[in-house]
C-alpha positions as CSV (number, residue, x, y, z in Angstrom):
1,X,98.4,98.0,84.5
2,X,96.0,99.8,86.4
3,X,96.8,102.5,88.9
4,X,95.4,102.2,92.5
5,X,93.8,105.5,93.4
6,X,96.4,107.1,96.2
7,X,94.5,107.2,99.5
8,X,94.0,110.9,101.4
9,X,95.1,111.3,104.4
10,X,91.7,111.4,106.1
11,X,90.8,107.8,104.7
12,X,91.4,105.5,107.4
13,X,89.5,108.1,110.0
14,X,86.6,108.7,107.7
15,X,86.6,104.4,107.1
16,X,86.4,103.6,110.6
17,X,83.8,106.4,111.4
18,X,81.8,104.5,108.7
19,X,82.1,101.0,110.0
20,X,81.7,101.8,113.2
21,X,78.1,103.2,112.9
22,X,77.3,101.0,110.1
23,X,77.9,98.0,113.0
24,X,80.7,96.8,110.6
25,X,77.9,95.2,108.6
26,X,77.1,95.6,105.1
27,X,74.4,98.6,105.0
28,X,72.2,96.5,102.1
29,X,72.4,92.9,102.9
30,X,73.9,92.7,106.7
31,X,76.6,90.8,106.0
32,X,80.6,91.5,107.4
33,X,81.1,94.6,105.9
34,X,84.1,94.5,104.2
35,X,84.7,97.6,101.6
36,X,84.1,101.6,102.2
37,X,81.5,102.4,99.6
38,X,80.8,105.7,98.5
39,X,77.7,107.3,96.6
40,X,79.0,109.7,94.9
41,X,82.6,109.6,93.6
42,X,85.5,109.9,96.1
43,X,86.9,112.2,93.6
44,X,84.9,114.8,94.8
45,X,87.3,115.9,97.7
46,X,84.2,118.2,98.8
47,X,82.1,114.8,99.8
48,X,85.2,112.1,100.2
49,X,85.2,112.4,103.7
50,X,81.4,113.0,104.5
51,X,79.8,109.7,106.2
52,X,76.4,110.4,104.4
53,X,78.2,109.7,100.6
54,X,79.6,106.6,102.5
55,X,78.4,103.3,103.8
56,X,80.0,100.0,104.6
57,X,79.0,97.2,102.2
58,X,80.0,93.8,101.3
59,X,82.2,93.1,98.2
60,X,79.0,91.9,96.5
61,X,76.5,94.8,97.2
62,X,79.5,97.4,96.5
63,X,79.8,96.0,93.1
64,X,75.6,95.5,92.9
65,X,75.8,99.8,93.9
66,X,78.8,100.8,91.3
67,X,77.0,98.8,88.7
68,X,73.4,100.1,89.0
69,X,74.3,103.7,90.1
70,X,71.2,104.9,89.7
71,X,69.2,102.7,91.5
72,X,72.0,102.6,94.1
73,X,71.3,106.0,94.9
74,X,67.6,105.6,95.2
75,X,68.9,103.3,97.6
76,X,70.3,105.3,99.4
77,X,68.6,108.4,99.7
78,X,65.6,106.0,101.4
79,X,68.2,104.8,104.1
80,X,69.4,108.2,105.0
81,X,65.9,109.5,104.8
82,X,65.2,107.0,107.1
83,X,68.4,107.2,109.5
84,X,69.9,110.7,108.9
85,X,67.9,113.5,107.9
């Protein structure tokens, strides 16, 4: 069986931050956004909680992003070009 990763403390802040100024919509396709996606590994405690490794995304895009990592993070770095930096 495999092990659910144990959430940090800070999760559920972090989530909601992410949602709320995603517009709880899924960041690639618009839809309800339903799962707390993350570019880069949420094992990396340094970037966990930063909202610029996260996004809100539907269950279908998250899986379309962890499958295609690469050119999830192309992706990525062209909506936070546009929106963050």
């Amino acid at each position: 069986m495999k092990r659910k990763p144990r959430a940090a403390k800070g999760d559920p802040l972090c989530r909601s931050v992410v949602f709320e100024r995603d517009a709880f919509r899924c960041k690639r396709c618009g839809r309800p956004g339903t799962d707390w996606c993350h570019v880069f590994s949420r094992g990396i405690k340094a970037l966990r909680h930063n909202p610029q490794n996260s996004f809100c995304g539907c269950r279908k895009c998250h899986a379309w992003f962890d499958s295609r990592r690469k050119m999830g993070r192309q992706w990525w770095e062209s909506v936070i070009g546009q929106e963050e930096m």
